[in-house]
DOPA-95743 format. One record per residue (C-alpha): residue number from 1; residue in one letter; x, y, z. Coordinates in nm, 3 decimals. Example, Ala and Ser with C-alpha at 12.3 -4.5 7.8 and 13.67 -1.06 7.14 Angstrom:
BEGIN
 kolkol pafi      xx      yy      zz
      1    A   1.230  -0.450   0.780
      2    S   1.367  -0.106   0.714
This chain:
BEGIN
 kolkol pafi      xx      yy      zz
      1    X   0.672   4.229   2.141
      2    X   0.606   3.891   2.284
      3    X   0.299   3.894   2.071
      4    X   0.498   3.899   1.748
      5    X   0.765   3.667   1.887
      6    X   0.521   3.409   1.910
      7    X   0.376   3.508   1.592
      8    X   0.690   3.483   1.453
      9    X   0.772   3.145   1.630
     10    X   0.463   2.991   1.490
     11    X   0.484   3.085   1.123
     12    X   0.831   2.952   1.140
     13    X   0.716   2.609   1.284
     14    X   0.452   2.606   1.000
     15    X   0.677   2.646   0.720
     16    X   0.945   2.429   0.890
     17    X   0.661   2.155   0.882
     18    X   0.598   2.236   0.525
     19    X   0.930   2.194   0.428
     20    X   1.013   1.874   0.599
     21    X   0.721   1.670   0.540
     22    X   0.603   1.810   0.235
     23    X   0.805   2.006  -0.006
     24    X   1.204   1.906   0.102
     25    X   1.364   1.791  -0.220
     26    X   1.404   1.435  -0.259
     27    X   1.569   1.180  -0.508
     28    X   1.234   1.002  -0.560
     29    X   1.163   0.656  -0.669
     30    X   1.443   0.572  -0.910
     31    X   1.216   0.346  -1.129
     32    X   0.967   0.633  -1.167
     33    X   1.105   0.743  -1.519
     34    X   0.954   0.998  -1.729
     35    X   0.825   0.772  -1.964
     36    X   0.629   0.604  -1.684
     37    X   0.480   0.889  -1.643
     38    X   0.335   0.946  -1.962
     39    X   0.202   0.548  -1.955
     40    X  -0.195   0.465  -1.837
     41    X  -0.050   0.334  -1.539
     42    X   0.113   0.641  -1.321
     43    X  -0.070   0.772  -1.044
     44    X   0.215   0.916  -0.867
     45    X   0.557   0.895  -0.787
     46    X   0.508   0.650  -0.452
     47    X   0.534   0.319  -0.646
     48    X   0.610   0.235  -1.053
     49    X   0.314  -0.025  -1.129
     50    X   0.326  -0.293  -1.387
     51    X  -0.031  -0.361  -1.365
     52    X   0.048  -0.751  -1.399
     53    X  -0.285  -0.839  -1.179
     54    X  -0.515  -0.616  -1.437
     55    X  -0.347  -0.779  -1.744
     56    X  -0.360  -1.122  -1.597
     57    X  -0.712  -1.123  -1.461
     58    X  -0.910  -0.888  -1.702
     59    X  -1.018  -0.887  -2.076
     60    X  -0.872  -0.558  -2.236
     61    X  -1.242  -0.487  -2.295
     62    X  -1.280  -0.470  -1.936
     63    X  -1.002  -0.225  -1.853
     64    X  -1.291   0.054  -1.837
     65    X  -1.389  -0.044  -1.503
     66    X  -1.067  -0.078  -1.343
     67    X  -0.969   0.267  -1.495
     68    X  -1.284   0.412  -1.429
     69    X  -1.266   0.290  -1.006
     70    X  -0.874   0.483  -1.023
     71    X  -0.991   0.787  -1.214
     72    X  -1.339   0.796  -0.927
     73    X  -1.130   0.768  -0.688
     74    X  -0.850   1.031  -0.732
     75    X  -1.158   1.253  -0.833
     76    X  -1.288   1.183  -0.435
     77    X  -1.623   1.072  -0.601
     78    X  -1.846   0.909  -0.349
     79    X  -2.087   0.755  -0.544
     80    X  -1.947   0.585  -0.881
     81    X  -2.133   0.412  -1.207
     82    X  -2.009   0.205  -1.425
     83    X  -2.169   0.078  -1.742
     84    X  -2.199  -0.296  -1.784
     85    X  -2.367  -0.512  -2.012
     86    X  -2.317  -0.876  -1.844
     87    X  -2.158  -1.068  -1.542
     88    X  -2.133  -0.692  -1.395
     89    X  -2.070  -0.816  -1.060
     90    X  -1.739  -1.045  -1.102
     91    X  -1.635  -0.708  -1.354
     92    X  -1.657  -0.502  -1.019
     93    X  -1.519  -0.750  -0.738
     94    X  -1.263  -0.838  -1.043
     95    X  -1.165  -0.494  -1.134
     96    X  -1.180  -0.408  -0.685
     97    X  -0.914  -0.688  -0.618
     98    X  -0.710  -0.634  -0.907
     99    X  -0.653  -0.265  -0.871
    100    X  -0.609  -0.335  -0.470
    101    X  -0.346  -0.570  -0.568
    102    X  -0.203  -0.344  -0.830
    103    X  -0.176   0.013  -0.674
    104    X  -0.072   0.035  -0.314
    105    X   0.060   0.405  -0.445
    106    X  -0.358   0.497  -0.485
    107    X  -0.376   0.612  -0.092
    108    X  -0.710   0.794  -0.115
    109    X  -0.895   0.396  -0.231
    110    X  -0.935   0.215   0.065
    111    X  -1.276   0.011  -0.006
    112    X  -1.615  -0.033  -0.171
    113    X  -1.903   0.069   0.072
    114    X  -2.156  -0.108  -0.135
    115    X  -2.232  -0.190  -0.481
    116    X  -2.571  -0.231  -0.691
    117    X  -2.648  -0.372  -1.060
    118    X  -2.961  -0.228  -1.249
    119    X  -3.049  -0.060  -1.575
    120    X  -2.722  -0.157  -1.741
    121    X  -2.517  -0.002  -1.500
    122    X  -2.305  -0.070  -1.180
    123    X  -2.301   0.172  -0.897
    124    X  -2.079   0.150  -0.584
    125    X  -2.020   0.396  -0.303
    126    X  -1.647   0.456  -0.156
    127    X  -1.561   0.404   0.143
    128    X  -1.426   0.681   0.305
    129    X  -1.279   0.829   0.013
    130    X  -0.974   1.115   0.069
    131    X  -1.015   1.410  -0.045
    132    X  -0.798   1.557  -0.349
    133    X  -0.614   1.798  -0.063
    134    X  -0.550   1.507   0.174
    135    X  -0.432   1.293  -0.128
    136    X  -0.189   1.562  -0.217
    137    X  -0.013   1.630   0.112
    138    X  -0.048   1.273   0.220
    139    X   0.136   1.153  -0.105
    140    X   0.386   1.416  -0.058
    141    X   0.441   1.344   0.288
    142    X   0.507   0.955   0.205
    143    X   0.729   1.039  -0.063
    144    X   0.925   1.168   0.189
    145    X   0.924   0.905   0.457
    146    X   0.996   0.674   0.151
    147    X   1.360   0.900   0.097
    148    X   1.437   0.882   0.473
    149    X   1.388   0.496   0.421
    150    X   1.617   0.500   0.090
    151    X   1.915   0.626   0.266
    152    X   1.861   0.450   0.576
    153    X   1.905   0.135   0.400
    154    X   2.121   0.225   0.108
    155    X   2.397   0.069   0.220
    156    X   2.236  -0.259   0.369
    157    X   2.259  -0.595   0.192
    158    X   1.937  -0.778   0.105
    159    X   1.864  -0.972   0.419
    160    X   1.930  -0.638   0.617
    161    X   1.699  -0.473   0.420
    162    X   1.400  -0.729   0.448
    163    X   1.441  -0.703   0.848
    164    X   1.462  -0.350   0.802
    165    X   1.087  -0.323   0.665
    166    X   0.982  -0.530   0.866
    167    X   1.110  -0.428   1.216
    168    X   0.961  -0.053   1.060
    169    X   0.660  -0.177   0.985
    170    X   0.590  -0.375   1.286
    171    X   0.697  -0.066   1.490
    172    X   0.328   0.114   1.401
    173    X   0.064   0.013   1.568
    174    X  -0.234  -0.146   1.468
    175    X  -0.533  -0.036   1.501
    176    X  -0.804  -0.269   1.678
    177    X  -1.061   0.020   1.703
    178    X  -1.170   0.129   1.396
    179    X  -1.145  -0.159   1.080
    180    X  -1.502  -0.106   1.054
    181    X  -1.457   0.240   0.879
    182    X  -1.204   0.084   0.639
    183    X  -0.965   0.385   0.671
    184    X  -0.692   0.198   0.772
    185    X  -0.670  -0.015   0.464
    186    X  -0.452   0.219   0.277
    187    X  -0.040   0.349   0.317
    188    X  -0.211   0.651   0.418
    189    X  -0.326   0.586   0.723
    190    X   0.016   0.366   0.795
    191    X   0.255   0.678   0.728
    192    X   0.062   0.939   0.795
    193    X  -0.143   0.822   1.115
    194    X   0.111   0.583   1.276
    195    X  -0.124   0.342   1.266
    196    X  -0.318   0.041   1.032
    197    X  -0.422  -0.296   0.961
    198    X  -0.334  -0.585   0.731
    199    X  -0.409  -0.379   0.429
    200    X  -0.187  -0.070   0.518
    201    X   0.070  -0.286   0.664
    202    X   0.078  -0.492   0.341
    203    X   0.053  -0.157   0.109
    204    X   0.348   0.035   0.305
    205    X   0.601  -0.278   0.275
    206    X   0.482  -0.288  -0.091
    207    X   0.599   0.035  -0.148
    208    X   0.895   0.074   0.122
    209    X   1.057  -0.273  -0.094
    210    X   1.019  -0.112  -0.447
    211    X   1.174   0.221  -0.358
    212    X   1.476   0.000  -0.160
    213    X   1.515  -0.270  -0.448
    214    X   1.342  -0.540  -0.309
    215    X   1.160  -0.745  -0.514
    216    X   0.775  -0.827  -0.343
    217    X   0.445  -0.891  -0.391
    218    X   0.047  -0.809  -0.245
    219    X  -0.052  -1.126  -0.187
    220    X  -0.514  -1.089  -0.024
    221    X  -0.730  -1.330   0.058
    222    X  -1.124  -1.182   0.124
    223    X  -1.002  -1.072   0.509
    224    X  -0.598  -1.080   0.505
    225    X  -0.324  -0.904   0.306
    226    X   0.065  -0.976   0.303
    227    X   0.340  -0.993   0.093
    228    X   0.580  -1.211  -0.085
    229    X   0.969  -1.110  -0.058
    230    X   1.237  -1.270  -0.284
    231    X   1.540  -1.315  -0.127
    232    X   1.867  -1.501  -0.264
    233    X   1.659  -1.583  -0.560
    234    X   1.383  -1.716  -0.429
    235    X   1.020  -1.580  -0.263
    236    X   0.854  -1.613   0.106
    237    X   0.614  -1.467   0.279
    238    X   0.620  -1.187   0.457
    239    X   0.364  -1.034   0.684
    240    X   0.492  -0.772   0.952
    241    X   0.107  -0.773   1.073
    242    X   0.229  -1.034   1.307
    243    X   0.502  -0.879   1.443
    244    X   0.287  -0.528   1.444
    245    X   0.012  -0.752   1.704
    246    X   0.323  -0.796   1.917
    247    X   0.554  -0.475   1.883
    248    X   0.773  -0.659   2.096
    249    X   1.094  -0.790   1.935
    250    X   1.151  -0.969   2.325
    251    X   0.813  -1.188   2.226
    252    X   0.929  -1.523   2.067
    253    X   0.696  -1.461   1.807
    254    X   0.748  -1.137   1.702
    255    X   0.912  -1.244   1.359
    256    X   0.654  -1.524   1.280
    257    X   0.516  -1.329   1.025
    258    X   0.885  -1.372   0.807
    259    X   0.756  -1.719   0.749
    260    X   0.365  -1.739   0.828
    261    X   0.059  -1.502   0.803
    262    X  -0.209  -1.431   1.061
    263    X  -0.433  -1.606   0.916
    264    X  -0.242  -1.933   0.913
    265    X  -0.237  -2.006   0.515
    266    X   0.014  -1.866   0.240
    267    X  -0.176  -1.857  -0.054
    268    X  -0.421  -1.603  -0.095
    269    X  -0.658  -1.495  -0.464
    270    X  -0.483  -1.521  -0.828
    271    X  -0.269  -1.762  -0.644
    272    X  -0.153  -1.945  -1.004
    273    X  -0.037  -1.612  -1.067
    274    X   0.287  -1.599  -0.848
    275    X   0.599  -1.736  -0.828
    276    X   0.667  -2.054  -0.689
    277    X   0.651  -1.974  -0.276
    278    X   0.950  -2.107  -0.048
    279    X   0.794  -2.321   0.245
    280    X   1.136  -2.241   0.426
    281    X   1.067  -1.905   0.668
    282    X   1.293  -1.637   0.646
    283    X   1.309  -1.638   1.028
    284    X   1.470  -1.978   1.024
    285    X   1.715  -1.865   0.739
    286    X   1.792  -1.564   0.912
    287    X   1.818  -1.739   1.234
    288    X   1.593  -1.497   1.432
């Protein structure tokens, strides 16, 4: 009898945990329309995408490689090639950044292990790639976190809502150990493993702002990522990395990073391509 007790205990943990974290019915992403859906640019329902980076940065005869890196990686291919005729590596590191700065929903890409040009052709192995399964229930299970977020914060006004993110954000802990294996430089490893780096950190706030109605951007430099918040009108920057270093709001620097970035410069690649940038800090205007 105890046996089947604990039997019975466990299966009912099990689908508990299924339910909560994974199936629970949500509102979802209120931008995520059904015509979205049907566009090029859905992956899932984390994030609604207007691709501006891709359009801005590459020829529509180039879109093939940036489409081709998304469809590689949501297909958990480790080794990828891409045909190319000329200048095939600014196409790749072109097509890498832009999609990086584009898709913070795409939680199984997290990096380009290396990359090689010959016979017409571009080949690149991912870096740690999820799998289709871990995509699945990690995507689910984010979608989720992302509705406990939306009605935490439903009812905040916009300068509650930017401390919001980042007092969440900077709550998880980064991760000093491992960069080197580059799977911490997605949301996935942020909301799923408690844990990240610049990358995640910059990804989950991407996401966390959209589904709250925050207007932000991805903002990377070639070993940094951050955001841009608009607030009142206007755009700063925001980078919760700093206050995740700390995770102490007693630290008189813990809220730097609603002003600065830890790598002590606010502009970071397609710079031209932003609005204009506040040098007031949102600490300072929020008095923190």
């Amino acid at each position: 009898m105890t046996k089947k007790r604990i039997a019975l205990y466990i299966v009912l943990v099990i689908l508990f945990t299924l339910y909560n974290f994974y199936y629970r019915p949500i509102a979802g992403n209120p931008l995520i329309t059904s015509e979205y859906k049907k566009s090029d640019a859905y992956i899932n329902s984390l994030y609604k995408s207007d691709e501006m980076f891709k359009k801005a940065v590459l020829k529509s005869d180039e879109y093939y490689a940036y489409e081709e890196m998304i469809d590689a990686s949501l297909k958990d291919k480790t080794t990828v090639r891409i045909k190319c005729s000329h200048d095939c590596a600014s196409l790749l590191l072109r097509s890498y950044y832009t999609l990086y700065l584009d898709h913070p929903e795409l939680i199984s890409f997290v990096g380009l292990n290396y990359y090689k040009i010959h016979d017409g052709y571009i080949e690149y192995e991912n870096y740690g790639n999820l799998s289709t399964l871990r995509t699945y229930f990690g995507t689910k299970r984010i979608e989720r976190e992302l509705d406990i977020i939306r009605n935490e914060t439903k009812d905040l006004s916009e300068k509650e809502k930017i401390i919001y993110v980042y007092d969440y954000v900077a709550s998880h802990q980064y991760d000093r150990m491992f960069t080197f294996t580059k799977s911490n430089q997605s949301a996935y490893s942020f909301f799923t493993g408690g844990k990240s780096v610049c990358a995640g950190f910059a990804k989950a706030s991407q996401l966390i702002f959209q589904n709250i109605g925050v207007k932000s951007y991805l903002v990377m430099t070639n070993d940094h990522m951050w955001n841009y918040v608009e607030y009142e009108g206007k755009y700063y920057v925001f980078d919760a990395t700093m206050g995740a270093s700390l995770r102490d709001k007693s630290n008189s620097h813990f809220y730097d990073g609603l002003g600065e970035t830890t790598v002590k410069r606010t502009t970071g690649l397609y710079s031209d391509l932003y609005p204009e940038i506040e040098e007031t800090k949102l600490k300072d205007i929020f008095g923190l």
